[in-house]
C-alpha positions as CSV (number, residue, x, y, z in Angstrom):
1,X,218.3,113.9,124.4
2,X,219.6,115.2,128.0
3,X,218.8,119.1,127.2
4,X,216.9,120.6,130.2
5,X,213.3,122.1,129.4
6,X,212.8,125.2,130.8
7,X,209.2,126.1,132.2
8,X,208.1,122.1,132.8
9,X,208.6,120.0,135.4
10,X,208.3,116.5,133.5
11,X,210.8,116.4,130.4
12,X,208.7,114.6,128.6
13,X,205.5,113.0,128.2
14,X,204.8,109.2,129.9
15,X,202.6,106.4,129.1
16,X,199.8,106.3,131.0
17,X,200.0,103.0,132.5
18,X,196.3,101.8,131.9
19,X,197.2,102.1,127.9
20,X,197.6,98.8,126.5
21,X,199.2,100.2,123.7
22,X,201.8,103.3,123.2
23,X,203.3,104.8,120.0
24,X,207.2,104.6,119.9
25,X,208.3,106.3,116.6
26,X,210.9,104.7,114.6
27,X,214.6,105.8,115.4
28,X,215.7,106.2,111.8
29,X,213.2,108.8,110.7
30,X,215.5,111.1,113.0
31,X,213.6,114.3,111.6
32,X,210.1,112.9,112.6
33,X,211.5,112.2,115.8
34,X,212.2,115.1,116.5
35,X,208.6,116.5,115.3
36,X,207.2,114.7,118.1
37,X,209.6,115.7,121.2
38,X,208.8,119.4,119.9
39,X,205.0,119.2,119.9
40,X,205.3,116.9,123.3
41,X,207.0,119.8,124.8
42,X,205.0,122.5,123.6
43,X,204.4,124.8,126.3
44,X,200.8,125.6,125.5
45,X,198.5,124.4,128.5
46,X,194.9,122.6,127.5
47,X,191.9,123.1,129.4
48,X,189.1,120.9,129.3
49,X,185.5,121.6,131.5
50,X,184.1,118.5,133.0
51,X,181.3,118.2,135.3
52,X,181.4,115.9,138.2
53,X,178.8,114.4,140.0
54,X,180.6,115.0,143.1
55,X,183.7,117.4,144.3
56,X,184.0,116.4,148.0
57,X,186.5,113.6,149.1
58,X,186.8,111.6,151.6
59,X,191.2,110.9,152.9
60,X,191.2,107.9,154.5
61,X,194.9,108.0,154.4
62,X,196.2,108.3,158.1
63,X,198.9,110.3,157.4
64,X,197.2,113.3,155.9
65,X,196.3,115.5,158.9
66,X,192.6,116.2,156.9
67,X,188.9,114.4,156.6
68,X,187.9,115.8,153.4
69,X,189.7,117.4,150.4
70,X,187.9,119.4,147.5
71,X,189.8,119.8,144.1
72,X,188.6,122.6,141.9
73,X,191.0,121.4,138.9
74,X,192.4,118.1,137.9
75,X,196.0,118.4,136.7
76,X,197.9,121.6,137.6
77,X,200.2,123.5,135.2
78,X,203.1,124.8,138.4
79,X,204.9,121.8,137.4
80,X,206.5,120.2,140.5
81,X,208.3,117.5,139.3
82,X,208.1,115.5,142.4
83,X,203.9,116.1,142.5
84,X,202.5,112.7,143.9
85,X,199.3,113.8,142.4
86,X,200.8,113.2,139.5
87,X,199.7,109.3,139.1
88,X,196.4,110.3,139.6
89,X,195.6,112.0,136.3
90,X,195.9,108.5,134.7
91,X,192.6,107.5,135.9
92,X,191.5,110.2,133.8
93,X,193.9,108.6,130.5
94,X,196.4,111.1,130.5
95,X,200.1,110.3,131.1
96,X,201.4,111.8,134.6
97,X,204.6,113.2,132.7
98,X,204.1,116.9,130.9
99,X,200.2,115.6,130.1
100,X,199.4,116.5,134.0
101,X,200.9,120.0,133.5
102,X,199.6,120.3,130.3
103,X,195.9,118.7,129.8
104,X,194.2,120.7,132.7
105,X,190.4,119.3,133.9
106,X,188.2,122.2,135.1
107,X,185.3,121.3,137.3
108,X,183.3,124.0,136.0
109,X,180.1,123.3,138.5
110,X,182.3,122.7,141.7
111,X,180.7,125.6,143.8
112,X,177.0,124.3,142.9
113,X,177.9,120.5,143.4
114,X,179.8,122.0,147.0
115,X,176.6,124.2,147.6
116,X,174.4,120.6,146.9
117,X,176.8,118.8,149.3
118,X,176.6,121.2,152.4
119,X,172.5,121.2,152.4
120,X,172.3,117.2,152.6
121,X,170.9,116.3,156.2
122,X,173.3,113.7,156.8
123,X,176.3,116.1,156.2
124,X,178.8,116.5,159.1
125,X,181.0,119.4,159.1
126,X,184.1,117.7,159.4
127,X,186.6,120.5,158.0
128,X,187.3,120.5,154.3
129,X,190.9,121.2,152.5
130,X,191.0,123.1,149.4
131,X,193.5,121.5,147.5
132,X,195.3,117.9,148.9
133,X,195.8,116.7,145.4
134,X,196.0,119.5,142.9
135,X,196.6,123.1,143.7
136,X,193.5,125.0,143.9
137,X,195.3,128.5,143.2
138,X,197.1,127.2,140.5
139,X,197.5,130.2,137.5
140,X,194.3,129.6,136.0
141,X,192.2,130.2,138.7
142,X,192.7,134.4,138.4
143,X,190.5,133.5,135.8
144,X,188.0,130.9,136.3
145,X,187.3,132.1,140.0
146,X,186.4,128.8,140.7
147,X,188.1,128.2,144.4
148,X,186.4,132.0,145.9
149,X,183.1,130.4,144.1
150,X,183.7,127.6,146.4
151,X,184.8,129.6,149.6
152,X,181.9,131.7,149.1
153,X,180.0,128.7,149.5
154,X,181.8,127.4,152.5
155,X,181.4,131.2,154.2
156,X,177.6,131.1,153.3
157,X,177.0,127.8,155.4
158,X,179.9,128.7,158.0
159,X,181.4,125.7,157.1
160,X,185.3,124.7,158.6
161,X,187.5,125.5,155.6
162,X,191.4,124.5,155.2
163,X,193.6,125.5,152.4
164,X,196.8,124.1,150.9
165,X,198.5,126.2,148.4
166,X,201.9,126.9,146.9
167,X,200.3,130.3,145.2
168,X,200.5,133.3,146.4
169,X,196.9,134.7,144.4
170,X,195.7,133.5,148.2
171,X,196.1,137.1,148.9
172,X,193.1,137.6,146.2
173,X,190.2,136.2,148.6
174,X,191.5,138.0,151.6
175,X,188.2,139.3,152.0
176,X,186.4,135.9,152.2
177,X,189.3,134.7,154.3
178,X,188.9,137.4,157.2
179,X,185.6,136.6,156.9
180,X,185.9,133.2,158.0
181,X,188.4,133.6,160.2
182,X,186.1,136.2,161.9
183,X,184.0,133.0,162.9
184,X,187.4,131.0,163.5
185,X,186.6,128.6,159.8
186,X,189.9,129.2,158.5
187,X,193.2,128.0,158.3
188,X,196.0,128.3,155.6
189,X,198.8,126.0,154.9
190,X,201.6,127.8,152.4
191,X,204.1,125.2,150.9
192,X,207.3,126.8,150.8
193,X,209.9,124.6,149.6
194,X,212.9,126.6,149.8
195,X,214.7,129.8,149.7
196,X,216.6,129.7,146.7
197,X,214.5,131.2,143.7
198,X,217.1,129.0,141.5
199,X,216.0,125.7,143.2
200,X,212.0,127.0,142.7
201,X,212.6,127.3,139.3
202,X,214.0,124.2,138.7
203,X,211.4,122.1,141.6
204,X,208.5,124.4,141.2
205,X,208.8,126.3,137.4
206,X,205.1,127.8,137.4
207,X,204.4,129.0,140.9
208,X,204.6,132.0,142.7
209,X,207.7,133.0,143.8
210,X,209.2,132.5,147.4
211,X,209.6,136.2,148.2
212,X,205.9,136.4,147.1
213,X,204.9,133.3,149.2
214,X,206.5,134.8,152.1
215,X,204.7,138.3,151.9
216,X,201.4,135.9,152.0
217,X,202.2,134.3,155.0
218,X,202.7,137.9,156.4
219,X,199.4,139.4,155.1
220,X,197.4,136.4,156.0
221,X,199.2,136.7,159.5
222,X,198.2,140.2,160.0
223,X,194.9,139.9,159.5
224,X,194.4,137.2,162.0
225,X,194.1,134.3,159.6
226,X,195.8,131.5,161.1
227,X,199.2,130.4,159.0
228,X,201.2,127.7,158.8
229,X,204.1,126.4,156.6
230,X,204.8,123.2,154.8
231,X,208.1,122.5,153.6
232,X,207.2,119.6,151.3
233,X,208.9,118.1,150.0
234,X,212.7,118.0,151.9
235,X,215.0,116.5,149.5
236,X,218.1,115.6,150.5
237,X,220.7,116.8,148.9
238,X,218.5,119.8,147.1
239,X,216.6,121.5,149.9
240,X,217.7,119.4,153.3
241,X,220.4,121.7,154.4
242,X,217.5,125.0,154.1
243,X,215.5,123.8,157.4
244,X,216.6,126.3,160.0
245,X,217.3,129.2,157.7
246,X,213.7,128.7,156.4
247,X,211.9,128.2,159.8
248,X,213.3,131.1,161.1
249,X,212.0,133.4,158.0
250,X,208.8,131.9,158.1
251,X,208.5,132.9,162.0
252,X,209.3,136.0,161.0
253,X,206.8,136.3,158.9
254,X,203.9,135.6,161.5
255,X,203.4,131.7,160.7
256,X,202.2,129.7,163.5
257,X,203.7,126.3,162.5
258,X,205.8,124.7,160.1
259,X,205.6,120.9,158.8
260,X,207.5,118.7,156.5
261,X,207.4,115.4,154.6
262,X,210.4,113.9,152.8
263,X,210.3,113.2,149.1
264,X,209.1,110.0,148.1
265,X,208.8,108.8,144.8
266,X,205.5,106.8,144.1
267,X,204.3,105.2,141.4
268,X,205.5,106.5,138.2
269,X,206.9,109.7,139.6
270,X,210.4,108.0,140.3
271,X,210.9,107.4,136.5
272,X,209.6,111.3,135.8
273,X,211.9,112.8,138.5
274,X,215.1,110.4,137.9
275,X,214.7,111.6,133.5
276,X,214.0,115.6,135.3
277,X,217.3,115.5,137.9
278,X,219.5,113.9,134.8
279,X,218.8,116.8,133.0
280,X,218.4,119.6,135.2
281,X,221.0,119.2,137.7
282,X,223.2,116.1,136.3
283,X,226.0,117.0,138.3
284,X,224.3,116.1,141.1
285,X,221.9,113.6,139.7
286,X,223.2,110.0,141.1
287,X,223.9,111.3,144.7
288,X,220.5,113.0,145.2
289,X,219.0,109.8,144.0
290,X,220.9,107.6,146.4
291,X,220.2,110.2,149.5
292,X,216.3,109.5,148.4
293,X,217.0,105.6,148.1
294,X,218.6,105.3,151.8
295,X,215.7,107.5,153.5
296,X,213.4,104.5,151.9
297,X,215.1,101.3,152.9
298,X,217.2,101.8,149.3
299,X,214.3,102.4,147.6
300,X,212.9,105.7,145.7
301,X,209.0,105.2,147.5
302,X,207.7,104.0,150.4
303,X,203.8,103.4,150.5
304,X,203.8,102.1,154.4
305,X,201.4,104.0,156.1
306,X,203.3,106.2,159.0
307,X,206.6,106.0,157.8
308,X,206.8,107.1,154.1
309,X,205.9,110.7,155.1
310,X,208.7,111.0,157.1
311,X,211.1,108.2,155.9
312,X,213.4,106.1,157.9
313,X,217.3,105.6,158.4
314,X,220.7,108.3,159.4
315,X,219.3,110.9,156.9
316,X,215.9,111.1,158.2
317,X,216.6,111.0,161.1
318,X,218.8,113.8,161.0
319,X,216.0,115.8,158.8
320,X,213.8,115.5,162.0
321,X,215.7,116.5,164.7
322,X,216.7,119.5,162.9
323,X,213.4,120.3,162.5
324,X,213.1,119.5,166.3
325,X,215.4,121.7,167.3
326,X,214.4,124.6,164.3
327,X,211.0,124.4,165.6
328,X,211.5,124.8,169.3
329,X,214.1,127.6,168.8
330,X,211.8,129.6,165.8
331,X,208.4,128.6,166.7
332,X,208.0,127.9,170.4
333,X,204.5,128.3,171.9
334,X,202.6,129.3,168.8
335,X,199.2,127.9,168.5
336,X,197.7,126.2,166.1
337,X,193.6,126.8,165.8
338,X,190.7,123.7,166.3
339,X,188.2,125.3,163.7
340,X,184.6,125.7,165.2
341,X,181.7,123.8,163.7
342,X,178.9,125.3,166.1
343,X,178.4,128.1,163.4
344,X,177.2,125.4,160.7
345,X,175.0,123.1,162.8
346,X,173.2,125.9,164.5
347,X,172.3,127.5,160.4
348,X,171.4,123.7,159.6
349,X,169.3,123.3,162.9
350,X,168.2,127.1,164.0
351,X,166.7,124.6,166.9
352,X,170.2,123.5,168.3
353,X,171.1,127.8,169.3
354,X,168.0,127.1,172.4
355,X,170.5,124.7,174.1
């Protein structure tokens, strides 16, 4: 079955590689067959409330430019095929095909477990990222409210606050946001992966849409809330040949950097995004693959530690000196903030303001 699926990323659901055992149905009841690949691709979206012990994470990866991430929701229904995040939601024993779009974990206590976490004597502010694994803005949150819960925490103990989002409901907490930023505890990173509202659909199908992103990188801009863009992932062959048309809009619209990573295809995310490209852009399919494959010494994922963010070999290399060059003609001599954590010790220790 090569049809495309509309609306998902994943085309279909994958074991979960902790399972010992899977269910394969038998190929010559055709019609139960196909039972199952309706129900698996059901577009309804599960949510399930869970309540962690703790919701702040240490990154000891030294590639990620962040000390601690907080993720309000595990799983996230936009659907980007390539998500790395994806392998993580088999630690909770789901698959990280269409389960991770579709079996959503809510961390319904998040802000009190946050609150719990900033009062603890031994706490350092060391800035937290909203987001760095699943998208904190992702459609269920104009609901739940559980990411301004949390940001109403971080604003309470003036706590240094970073965002990574590919949503523009951003724009919802602008209040809290200029609030922050007021005592410089703010930054924003929008992920805008292309131009091309085709190419979102098929990457991206549930988030906000790029003219939308854009206008949020020109409100947040305008009301002093430092900006910056990540075009993550560049794949080549999809979204390689956008870099200077998409620097240039996004200096236009007030950003004070931009950053990138190249695809790489980790874990069980190769096998999701090779069944995806077959079906959505088979054309294409074998050459994207193989552009992927030679930024990764001829493979699809590179786990070394400095160079699978940016990948290596004729292709990368020419992905990073146009961004080089897009950068320095766009973007020259725009600053990007070092967040202040006087404002949190001096509420922990009133004493330290006498200094």
């Amino acid at each position: 079955m090569k049809s495309y699926q509309k609306g998902r990323g994943a085309q279909q659901r994958f074991q979960n590689k902790f399972e010992e055992f899977h269910h394969t149905p038998d190929p010559e009841f055709l019609e139960y067959c196909l039972k199952e690949e309706e129900a698996a691709v059901n577009p309804k979206t599960k949510f399930q409330n869970i309540f962690p012990k703790t919701i702040v994470n240490k990154v000891s990866s030294p590639d990620l430019r962040m000390e601690y991430s907080l993720n309000p929701y595990q799983g996230c229904e936009h659907g980007c095929v390539y998500c790395y995040a994806r392998n993580s939601h088999q630690y909770w024993g789901y698959g990280p095909g269409q389960d991770f779009e579709k079996q959503v974990l809510v961390k319904k206590n998040a802000a009190e477990i946050l609150d719990q976490t900033l009062r603890k004597k031994s706490w350092k502010p060391e800035t937290i990222v909203f987001s760095g694994n699943t998208d904190c803005y992702q459609p269920v949150e104009r609901q739940l409210k559980l990411t301004r819960s949390c940001l109403k925490v971080m604003l309470k103990h003036k706590h240094p606050t970073g965002i990574i989002t590919k949503n523009a409901l951003v724009l919802r907490d602008l209040d809290i946001l200029k609030e922050l930023a007021h005592y410089n505890l703010i930054k924003v990173n929008i992920s805008i992966t292309t131009l091309s509202e085709n190419t979102r659909r098929l990457l991206e199908p549930r988030t906000s849409s790029i003219k939308q992103r854009l206008k949020a990188v020109e409100v947040l801009s305008e009301n002093n809330i430092p900006v910056a863009v990540m075009m993550a992932p560049i794949i080549p062959g999809i979204n390689s040949h956008e870099i200077f048309p998409l620097v240039k809009k996004v200096s236009e619209a007030g950003a004070r950097s931009i950053n990138y990573t190249v695809v790489r295809l980790n874990g069980a995310i190769g096998e999701i995004f090779t069944d995806w490209i077959e079906k959505a852009m088979p054309d294409s399919a074998q050459k994207v693959l193989n552009q992927i494959a030679e930024c990764h010494g001829g493979n699809l994922n590179d786990s070394r530690f400095g160079i699978r963010m940016k990948g290596e070999g004729e292709i990368a290399k020419q992905i990073a000196q146009q961004f080089k060059i897009a950068k320095a003609k766009y973007l020259p001599d725009r600053k990007w903030p070092e967040l202040d954590k006087t404002h949190y010790l001096q509420l922990k220790n009133p004493q330290l303001s006498l200094f």
